[in-house]
N, C-alpha and C positions, 0 to 999 in steps of 0.2 A: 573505453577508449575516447581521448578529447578528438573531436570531431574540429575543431576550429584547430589543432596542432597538426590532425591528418590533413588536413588540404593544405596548408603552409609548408608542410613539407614535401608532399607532391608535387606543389608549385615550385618550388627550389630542386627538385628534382628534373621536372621537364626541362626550367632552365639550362641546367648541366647537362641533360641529356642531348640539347641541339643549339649549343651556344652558338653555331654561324646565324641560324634563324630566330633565336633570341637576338641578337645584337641587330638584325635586319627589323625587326621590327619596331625594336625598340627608336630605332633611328628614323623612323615613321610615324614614332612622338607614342607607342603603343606603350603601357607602363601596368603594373596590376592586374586585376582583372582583366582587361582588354590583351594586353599579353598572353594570360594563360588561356585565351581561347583561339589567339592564332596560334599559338603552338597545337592544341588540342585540334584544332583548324585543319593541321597540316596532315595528323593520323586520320581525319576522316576522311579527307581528300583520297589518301591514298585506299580507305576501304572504298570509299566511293567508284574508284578506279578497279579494284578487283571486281566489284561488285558487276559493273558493266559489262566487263571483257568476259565473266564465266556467266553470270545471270544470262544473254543471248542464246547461250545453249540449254541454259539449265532450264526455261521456260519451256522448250519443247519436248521436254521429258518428263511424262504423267507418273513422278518418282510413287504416287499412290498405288499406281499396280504394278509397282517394278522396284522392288525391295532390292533387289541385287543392287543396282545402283543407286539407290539408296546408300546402303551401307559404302557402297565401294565410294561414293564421296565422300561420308563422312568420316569413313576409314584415311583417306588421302590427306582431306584437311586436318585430322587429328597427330596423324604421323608429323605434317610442316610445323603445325601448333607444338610439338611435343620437341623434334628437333631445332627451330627457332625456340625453345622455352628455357633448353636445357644452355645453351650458346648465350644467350642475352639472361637471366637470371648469375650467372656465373659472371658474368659481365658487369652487373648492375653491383652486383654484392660485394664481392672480392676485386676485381679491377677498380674499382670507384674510386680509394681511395681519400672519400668523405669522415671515414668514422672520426678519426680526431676533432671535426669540427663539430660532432654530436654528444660526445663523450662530456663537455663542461654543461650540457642543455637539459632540464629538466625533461627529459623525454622517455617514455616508458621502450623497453624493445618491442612490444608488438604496433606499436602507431609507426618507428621505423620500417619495421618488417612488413607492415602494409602499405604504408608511402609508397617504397621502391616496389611491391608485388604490383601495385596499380602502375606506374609508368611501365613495368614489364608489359601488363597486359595490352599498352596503350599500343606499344612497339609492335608485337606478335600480332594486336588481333586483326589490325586489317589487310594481312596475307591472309587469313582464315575465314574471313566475315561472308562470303562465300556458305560456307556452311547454314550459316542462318537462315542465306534463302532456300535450301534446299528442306529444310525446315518448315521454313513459312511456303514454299509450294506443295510440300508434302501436304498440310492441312488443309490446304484450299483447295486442291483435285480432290483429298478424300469426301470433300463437304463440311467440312469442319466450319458451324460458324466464326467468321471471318475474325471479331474482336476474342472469341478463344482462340483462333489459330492464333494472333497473333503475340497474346499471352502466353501460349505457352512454348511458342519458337524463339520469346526471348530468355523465358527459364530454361529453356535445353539448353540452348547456345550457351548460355552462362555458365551453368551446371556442367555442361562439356570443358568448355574451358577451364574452368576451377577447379576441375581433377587433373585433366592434365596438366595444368601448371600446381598442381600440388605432388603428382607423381615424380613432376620436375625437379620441384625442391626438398622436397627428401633424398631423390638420387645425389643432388647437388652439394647437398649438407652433407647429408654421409657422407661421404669419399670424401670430403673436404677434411673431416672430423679425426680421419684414422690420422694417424703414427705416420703410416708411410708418407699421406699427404703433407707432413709436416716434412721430412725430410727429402721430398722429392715432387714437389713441387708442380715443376711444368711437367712432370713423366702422367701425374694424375689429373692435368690439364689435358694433355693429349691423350688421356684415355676416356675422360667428357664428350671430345673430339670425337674420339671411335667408334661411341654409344651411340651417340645423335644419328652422326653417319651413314654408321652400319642399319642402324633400326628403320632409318629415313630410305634409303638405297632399297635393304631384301625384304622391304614391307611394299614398296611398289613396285616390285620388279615380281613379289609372288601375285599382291591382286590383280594387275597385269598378265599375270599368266593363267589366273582360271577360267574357266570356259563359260559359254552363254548357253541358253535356251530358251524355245521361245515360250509366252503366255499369255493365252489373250491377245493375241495376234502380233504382239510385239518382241524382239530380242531385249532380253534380260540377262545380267548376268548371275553367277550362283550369289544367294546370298551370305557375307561374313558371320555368322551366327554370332557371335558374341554382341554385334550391334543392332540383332535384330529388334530390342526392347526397346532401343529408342524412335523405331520405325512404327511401335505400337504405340507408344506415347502418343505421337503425333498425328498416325493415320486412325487409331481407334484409342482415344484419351480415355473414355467410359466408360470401357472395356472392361473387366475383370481383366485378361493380360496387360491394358495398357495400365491401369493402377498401381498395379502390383509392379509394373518395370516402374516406372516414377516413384514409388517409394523402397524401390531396392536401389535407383540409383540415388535418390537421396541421402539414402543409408549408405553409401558406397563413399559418397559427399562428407557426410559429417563426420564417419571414420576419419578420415584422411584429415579432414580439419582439425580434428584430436589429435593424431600425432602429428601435426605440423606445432600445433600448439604446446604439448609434453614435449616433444623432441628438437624444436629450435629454437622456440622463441625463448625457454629461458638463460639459455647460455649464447644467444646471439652476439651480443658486444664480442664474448671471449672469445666464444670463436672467429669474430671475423678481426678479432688482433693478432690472435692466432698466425690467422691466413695470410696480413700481412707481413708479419714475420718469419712466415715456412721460408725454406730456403729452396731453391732455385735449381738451376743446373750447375752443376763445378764451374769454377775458375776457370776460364781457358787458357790452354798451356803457352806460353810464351815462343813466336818461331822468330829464329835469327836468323841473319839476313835477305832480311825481306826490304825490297825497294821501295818507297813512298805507294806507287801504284798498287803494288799487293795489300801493301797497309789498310787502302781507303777500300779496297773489293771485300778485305776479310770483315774490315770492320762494318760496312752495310750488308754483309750476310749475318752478323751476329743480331744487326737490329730484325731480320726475319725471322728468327729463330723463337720467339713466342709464342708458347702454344695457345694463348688467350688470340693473339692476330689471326693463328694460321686459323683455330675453330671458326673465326668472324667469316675471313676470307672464303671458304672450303664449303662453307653452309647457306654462303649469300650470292658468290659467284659460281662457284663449279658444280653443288650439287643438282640444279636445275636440267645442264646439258650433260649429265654424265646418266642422270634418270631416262631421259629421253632415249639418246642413245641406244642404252641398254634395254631399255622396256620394246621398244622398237625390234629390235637386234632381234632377242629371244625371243619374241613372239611372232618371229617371220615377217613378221609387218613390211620389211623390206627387204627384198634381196636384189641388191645392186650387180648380182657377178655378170649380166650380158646385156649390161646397159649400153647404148649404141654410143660408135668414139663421137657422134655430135656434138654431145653434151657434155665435153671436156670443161668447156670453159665454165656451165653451168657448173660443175662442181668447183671449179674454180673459187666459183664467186659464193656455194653453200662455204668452202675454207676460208670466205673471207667473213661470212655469215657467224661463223661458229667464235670467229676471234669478237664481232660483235657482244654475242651472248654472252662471255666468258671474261669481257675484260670491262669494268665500267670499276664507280665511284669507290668499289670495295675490295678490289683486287689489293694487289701488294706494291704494283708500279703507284699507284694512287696513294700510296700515302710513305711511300717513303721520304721525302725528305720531310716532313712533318715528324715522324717517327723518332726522328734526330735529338726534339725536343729540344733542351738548353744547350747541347750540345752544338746546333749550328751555327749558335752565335760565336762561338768559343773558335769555332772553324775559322769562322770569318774574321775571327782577329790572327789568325795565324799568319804569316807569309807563307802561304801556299795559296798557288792558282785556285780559286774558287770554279774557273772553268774547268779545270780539271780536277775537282772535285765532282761537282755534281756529273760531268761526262762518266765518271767511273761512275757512280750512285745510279747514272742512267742504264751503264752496263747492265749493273748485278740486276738489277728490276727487269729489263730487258730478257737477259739469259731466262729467270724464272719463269716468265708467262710465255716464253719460247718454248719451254720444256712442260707447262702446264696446257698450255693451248695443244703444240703440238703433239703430244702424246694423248690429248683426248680425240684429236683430228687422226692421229697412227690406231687409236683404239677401235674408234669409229669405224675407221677405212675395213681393217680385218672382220668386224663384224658383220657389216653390210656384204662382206663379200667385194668387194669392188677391184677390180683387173690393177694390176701393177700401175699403169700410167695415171689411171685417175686416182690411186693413190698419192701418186706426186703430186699431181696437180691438187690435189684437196689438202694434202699436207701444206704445199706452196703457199695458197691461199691462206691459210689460218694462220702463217708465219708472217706474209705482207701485211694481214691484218692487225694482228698482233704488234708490229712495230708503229705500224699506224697511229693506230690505237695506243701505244704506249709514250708517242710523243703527246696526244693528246692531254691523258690523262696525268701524264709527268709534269705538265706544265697545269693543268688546272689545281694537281697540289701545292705548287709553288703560288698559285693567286690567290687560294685560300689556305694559305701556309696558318696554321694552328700549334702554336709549339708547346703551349699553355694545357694540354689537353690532360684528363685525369682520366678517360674511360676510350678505349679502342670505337666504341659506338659514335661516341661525336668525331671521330674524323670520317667516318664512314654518313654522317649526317652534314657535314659541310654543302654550300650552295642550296641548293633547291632543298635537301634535307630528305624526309622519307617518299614526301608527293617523287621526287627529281628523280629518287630510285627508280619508285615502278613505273613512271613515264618511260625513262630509259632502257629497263628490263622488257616492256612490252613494246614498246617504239621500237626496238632494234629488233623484236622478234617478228614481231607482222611486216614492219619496213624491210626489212629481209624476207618474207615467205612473196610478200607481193613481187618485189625486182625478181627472185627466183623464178618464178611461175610464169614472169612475163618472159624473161627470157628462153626459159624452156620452151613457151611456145616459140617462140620466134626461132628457137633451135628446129625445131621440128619442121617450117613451115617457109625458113628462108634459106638462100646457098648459105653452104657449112663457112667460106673461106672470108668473103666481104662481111658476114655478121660477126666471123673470130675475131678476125685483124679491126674491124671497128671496133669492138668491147674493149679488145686488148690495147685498142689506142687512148682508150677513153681512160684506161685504170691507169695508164704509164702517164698521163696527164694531170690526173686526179695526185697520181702518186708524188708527181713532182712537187705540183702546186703545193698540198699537205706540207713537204720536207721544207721546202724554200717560206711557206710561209710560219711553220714555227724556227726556223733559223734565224731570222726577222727579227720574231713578236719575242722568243723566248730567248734562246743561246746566247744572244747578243748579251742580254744583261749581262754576261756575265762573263766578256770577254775583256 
């Protein structure tokens, strides 16, 4: 493999993978090499950021006498590694839309196929990077000198990775491969969808539900047997067991790289001409008389209607708070049925909490007008109200995350148990939130309006890019458990009616300001 054509295309790779933050840098006089390391800049930030928020906890857990948790993290990160692998590889390959410009290029298919597999990995790994320290703590409680711990936490970590994203691209491949996938398209897109999902969802909702015991004086939980060999690698390397697991999962490793090798790289171009020729969903049927306004509602449901978006969206925004929920739910963790009425408004504000967690840079409100592509200009030469364009474009976005928010906030409510009123009331919340939130976000598509885009990932990478994500994913989760918790106390500790009518004055305030000041900064344009 030419080694100076894999980094050149990598580099053209990252490019397109976060063209807002390429263009920002570049306009910072960044060009070259110096470019390719703020973009690479921006993924380590964000493992930097995982790294902080789960390392605090993970330090106080001697994972050396406590295998169960062991595994049960590295069962976790591997599930997110495996459901982000199968979403963003499908992403990278088939949505790109690159190949005609590699097709005139002297370029073999596996320097392709490894270009894009490295920005894959650049994307996924620091949701996962996490694992590594569980890794490198695991050696250093067991005693492991310190320069082999930390050699060999970065061959697991790797070796971890590099199965799972090779489990990925075989699933990926196949099903892309068959018959049906040619004739049907987005049905075997939304069945990638399903895989990711479902396997992400009833893989933490079962390690969540086995039980603990104690060992050595501490709670443990049962260990996953399948992962106990990498628990041997790393707490006993020298071992007879730990040997023998390190060169079984090597062996496990180079299989896989065999048939990644037999089975995609020599028919890559074709099939992924293939891919962009499979056909799609049907035509949709022609409806008569329908008024301008219905026109503009059908036609921005049709732009949702992508199964490559909705996997994006479903795996980046909702699968997070639908885990919690659930994991929670069933494991008794909470039962809300005789919570005292004090605490109305607290739930309140958890409904507004949950529209937080569920609605940011990668929802569906967020990138709809962008979605539009060439088409918005072709609008905008229209004699039609461009305010009542996007008004309707605001609707259907609106409706959606109303009926995505509220139904995981109606899911929620029956789980927890929670009395009839504070079901309203938490439903209420997630819905104020939501619209909140969706002016927000509505108009930060239109700042960084992108219509130019060849892959669902760079509209989801616009502004701040992947650091902007998980500031925002964690920022909204800790900045919400803190306002929660303070109020709870304050529920418990001050009169129920001057602390209600004060909160509730504060959000009819907030609320105002919000509307009035995107009527202002946004609507206007385009009146």
């Amino acid at each position: 493999m030419n080694k100076t054509q894999l980094l050149e295309l990598t580099r053209v790779n990252l490019r397109y993978a976060n063209p807002q933050v390429t263009d920002r840098a570049r306009r910072k006089g960044k060009s070259g090499k110096a470019l390719t390391r703020a973009l690479i800049n921006q993924y380590l930030l964000s493992g930097v950021l995982f790294l902080f928020i789960y390392g605090a906890t993970m330090f106080l857990i001697d994972f050396s006498q406590m295998p169960g948790f062991f595994t049960y993290y590295v069962a976790l990160f591997s599930i997110l590694a495996f459901s982000q692998g199968i979403s963003v590889i499908y992403n990278v390959f088939f949505e790109s839309q690159d190949l005609p410009a590699y097709l005139p290029l002297p370029f073999k298919q596996s320097t392709i196929f490894a270009a894009k597999i490295l920005v894959v990995a650049l994307t996924v790994t620091p949701f996962v990077f996490p694992m590594f320290v569980v890794f490198l703590l695991t050696g250093w409680r067991a005693g492991i000198f310190l320069p082999v711990t930390i050699i060999l936490a970065v061959l697991l970590f790797l070796l971890v990775l590099a199965t799972v994203f090779a489990v990925c691209c075989l699933i990926v491949f196949g099903l892309t491969r068959t018959k049906f996938f040619k004739e049907h398209k987005k049905v075997v897109t939304s069945l990638l969808l399903g895989i990711s999902m479902t396997i992400a969802i009833v893989g933490i909702i079962f390690m969540n539900g086995q039980s603990s015991y104690s060992e050595v004086g501490q709670m443990d939980r049962n260990p996953i047997t399948i992962l106990l060999p990498l628990f041997q690698i790393v707490a006993n390397p020298f071992s007879t067991s730990g040997l023998l697991s390190l060169t079984g999962l090597l062996g496990i490793f180079l299989v896989l790289m065999i048939a990644v090798k037999l089975l995609i790289l020599p028919k890559l171009y074709e099939q992924l001409t293939d891919a962009t020729t499979a056909k799609g969903a049907q035509r949709r049927n022609y409806k008569a008389n329908q008024n301008l306004g219905q026109l503009l509602i059908n036609y921005n449901k049709q732009l949702l209607k992508e199964p490559n978006l909705i996997m994006q969206v479903l795996s980046t925004s909702l699968l997070m708070p639908v885990i919690f929920i659930v994991t929670f739910a069933i494991g008794g963790s909470l039962n809300l049925s005789h919570l005292d009425f004090r605490f109305i408004g607290v739930v309140f504000l958890g409904g507004i909490a949950l529209a937080w967690m569920t609605i940011n840079q990668t929802s569906f409100i967020s990138n709809l007008i962008s979605l539009d592509q060439e088409n918005f200009h072709f609008v905008r030469s229209l004699p039609i109200s461009m305010s009542k364009y996007m008004q309707k474009k605001f609707l259907v976005g609106l409706v959606i995350q109303f009926i995505l928010t509220g139904g995981i906030a109606l899911i929620g409510s029956f789980l927890f148990r929670l009395p009839l009123i504070f079901v309203i009331s938490f439903v209420a919340g997630a819905l104020l939130g939501s619209y909140l939130l969706c002016l927000r976000f509505f108009a930060r598509d239109y700042r960084f309006i992108l219509l130019e885009w060849t892959s669902i990932s760079q509209l989801f990478n616009r502004g701040a890019g992947n650091t902007g994500l998980v500031l925002t994913m964690f920022g909204s989760i800790f900045g919400s458990l803190i306002i929660l918790v303070m109020y709870g106390f304050a529920a418990m500790y001050l009169p129920f009616w001057p602390l209600t009518l004060g909160v509730l004055t504060l959000i009819v305030l907030v609320t105002i300001f919000w509307v009035r000041y995107y009527q202002k900064n946004f609507w206007t344009n385009f009146d």
